[in-house]
C-alpha positions in Angstrom: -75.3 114.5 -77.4 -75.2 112.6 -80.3 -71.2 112.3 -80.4 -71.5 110.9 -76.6 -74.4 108.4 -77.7 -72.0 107.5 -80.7 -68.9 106.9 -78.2 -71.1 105.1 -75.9 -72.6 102.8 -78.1 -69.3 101.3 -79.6 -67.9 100.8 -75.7 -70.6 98.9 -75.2 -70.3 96.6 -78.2 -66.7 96.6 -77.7 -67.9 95.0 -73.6 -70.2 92.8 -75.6 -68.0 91.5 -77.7 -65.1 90.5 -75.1 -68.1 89.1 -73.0 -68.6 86.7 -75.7 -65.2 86.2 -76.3 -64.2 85.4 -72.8 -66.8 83.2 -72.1 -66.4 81.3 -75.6 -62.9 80.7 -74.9 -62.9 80.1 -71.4 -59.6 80.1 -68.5 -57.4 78.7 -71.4 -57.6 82.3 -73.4 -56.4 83.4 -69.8 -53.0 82.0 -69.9 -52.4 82.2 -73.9 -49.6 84.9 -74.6 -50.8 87.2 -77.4 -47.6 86.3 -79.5 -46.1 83.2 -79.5 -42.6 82.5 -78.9 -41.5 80.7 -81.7 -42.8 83.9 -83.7 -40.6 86.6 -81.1 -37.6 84.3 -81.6 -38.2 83.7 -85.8 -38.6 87.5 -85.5 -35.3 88.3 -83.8 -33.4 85.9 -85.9 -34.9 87.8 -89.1 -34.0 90.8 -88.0 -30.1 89.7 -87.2 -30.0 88.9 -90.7 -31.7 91.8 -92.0 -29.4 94.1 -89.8 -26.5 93.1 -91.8 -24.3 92.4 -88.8 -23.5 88.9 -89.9 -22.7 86.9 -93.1 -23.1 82.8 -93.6 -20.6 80.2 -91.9 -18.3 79.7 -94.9 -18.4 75.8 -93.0 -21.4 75.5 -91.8 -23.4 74.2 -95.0 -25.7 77.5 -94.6 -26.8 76.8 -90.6 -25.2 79.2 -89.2 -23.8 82.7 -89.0 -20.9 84.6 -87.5 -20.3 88.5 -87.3 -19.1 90.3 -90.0 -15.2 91.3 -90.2 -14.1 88.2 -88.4 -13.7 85.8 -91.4 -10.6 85.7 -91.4 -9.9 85.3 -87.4 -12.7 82.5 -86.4 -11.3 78.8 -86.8 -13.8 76.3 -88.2 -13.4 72.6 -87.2 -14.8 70.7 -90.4 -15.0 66.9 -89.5 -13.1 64.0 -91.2 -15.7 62.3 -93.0 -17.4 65.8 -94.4 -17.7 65.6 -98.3 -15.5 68.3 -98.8 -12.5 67.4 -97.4 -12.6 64.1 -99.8 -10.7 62.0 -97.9 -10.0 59.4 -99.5 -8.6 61.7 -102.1 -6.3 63.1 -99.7 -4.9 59.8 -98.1 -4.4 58.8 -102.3 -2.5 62.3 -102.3 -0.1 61.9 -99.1 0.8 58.6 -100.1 1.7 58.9 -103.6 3.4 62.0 -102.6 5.7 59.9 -99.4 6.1 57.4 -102.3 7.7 59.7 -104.7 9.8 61.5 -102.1 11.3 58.1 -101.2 11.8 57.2 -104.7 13.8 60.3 -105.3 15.7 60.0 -101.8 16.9 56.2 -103.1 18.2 58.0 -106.4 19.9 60.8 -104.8 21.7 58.3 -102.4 22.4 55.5 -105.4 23.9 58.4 -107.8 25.5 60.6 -105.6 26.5 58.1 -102.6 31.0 58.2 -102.6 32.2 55.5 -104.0 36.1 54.4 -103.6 38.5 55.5 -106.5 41.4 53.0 -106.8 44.9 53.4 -107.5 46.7 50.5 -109.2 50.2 49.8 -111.2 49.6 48.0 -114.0 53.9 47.8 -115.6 57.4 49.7 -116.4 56.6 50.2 -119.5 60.5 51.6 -120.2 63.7 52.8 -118.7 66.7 54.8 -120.1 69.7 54.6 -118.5 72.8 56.6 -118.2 75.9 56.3 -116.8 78.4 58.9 -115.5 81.9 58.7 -113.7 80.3 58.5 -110.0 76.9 57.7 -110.8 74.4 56.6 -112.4 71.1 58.0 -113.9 68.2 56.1 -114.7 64.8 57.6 -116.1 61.7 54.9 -115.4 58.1 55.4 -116.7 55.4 53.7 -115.0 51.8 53.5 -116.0 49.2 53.5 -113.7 45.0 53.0 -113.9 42.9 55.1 -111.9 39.4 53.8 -111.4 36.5 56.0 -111.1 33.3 53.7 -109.9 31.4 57.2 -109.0 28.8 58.7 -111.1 30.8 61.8 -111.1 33.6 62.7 -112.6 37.1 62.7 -110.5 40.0 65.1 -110.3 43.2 63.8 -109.7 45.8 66.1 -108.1 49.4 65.6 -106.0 50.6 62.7 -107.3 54.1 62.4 -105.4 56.2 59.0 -105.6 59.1 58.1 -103.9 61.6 55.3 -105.2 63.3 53.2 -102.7 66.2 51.0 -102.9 66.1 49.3 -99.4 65.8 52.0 -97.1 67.7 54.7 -98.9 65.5 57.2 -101.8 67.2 57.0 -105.3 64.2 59.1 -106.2 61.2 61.5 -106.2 58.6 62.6 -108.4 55.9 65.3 -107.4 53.3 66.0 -110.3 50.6 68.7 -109.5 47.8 68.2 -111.8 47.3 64.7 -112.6 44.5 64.0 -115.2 40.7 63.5 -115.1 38.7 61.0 -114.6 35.3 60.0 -116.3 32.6 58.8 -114.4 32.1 55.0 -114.5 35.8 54.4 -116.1 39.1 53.6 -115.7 42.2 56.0 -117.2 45.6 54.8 -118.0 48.1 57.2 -116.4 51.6 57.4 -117.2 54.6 59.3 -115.5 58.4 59.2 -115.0 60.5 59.1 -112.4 64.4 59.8 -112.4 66.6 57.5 -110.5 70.0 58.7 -108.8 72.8 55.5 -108.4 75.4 57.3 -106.2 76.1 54.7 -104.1 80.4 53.5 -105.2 78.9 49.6 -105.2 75.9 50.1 -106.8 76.6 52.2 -109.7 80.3 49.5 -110.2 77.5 46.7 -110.0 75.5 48.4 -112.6 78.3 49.5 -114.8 79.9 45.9 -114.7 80.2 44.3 -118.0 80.6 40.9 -117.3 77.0 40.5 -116.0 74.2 40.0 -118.3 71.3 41.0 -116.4 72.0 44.0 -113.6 68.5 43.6 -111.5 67.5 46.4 -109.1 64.7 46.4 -107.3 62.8 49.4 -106.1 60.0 50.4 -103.4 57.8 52.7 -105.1 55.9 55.0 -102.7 52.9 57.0 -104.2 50.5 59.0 -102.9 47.3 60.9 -104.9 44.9 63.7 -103.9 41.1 63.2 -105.7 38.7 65.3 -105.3 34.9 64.6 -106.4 31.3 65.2 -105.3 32.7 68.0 -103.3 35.0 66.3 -100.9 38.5 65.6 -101.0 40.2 62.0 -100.5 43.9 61.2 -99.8 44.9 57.3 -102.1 47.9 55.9 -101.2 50.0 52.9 -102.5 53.2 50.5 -102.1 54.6 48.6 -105.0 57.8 47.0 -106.1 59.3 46.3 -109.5 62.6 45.3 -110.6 64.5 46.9 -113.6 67.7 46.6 -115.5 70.0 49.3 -114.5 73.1 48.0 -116.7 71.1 48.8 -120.0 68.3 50.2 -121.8 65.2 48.6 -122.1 61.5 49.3 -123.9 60.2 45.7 -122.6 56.8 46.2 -120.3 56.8 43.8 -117.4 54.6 43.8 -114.5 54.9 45.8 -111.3 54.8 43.3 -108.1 52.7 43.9 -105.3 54.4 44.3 -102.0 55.1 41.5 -99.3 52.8 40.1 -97.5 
């Protein structure tokens, strides 16, 4: 009896007690939820991060959260005026570095751009001659400058030369390696070509001693292979001069360009 007096006495103070609760509080403690939810959804977020499912947005400035695992496959769009993109750093960066690629693209083109290579004949600077009972033989060297206005060197190869006297060849030259030329410069280059008189008039006119001064004049023909900054170019060139083929001579006179 005294356990059920016990039991009932603490129901009824229990009934008491909401009595004066629910009439102290009134029809608003009706409606009131016993937890709020600001506190259900501060909970569930609390245990998301406790659960150890996610880590921190590496972009997010601490805000928010993404699974774990899939750092590496989520794409983050980070504005253009955040902080740590420093943009103004990075327009400084692209334009110094467009700069400097254009400077370099204007060197390249300035120093390694083809420039021409020019052949020229600057004078006879001796013949030789020789005279036999049909013909006669004449040995001719010419000097020539080759101008390099690269900033390479040039390699001169197949220099071949043809002599003319009107429309018949008296003579041929065909050298194979030809010199070298320095870059920014000119090289003096000289060679010789053999002449063949066998014409009956020609070598008579030539072996005549009652004239002075036997003048023959030849049509020189030349052609040159270079080959620099790894490309091959063909020169050619016409020229005339005018020798004495009745004697020798070590006298340098100048080469004349052709006719107009």
């Amino acid at each position: 009896m005294a356990w059920k007096y016990s039991m009932g006495a603490i129901h009824s103070r229990y009934d008491g007690g909401a009595g004066l609760q629910h009439s102290g509080s009134g029809q608003e403690s009706d409606h009131r939820p016993i937890i709020e939810e600001d506190d259900t959804k501060r909970r569930r977020s609390s245990g998301r991060c406790s659960s150890g499912e996610t880590v921190p947005c590496p972009t997010c400035q601490g805000t928010g959260r993404i699974p774990r695992g899939q750092e590496s496959k989520l794409v983050a769009v980070i504005s253009c005026n955040d902080q740590r993109l420093r943009p103004r750093h990075t327009k400084l960066y692209v334009a110094v570095s467009v700069g400097v690629c254009l400077v370099v693209s204007a060197l390249v083109l300035f120093f390694l751009f083809p420039r021409t290579v020019l052949l020229s004949p600057v004078a006879v600077k001796s013949s030789f001659v020789y005279f036999t009972t049909k013909e006669v033989l004449i040995n001719i060297t010419n000097v020539l400058n080759i101008t390099n206005q690269n900033f390479a060197a040039v390699q001169a190869y197949n220099l071949t030369v043809q002599a003319l006297n009107y429309d018949t060849v008296v003579g041929t030259v065909y050298i194979k390696n030809v010199t070298a030329i320095k870059p920014l410069s000119t090289t003096t280059y000289s060679f010789v070509i053999p002449i063949q008189l066998t014409d009956a008039g020609l070598s008579n006119y030539c072996k005549k001693a009652s004239i002075k001064v036997h003048i023959l004049y030849l049509h020189l023909q030349m052609s040159m292979k270079v080959y620099y900054l790894a490309h091959y170019e063909q020169l050619s060139l016409d020229t005339y001069e005018y020798i004495d083929c009745g004697a020798n001579s070590t006298t340098l006179h100048q080469m004349q360009p052709p006719p107009p």
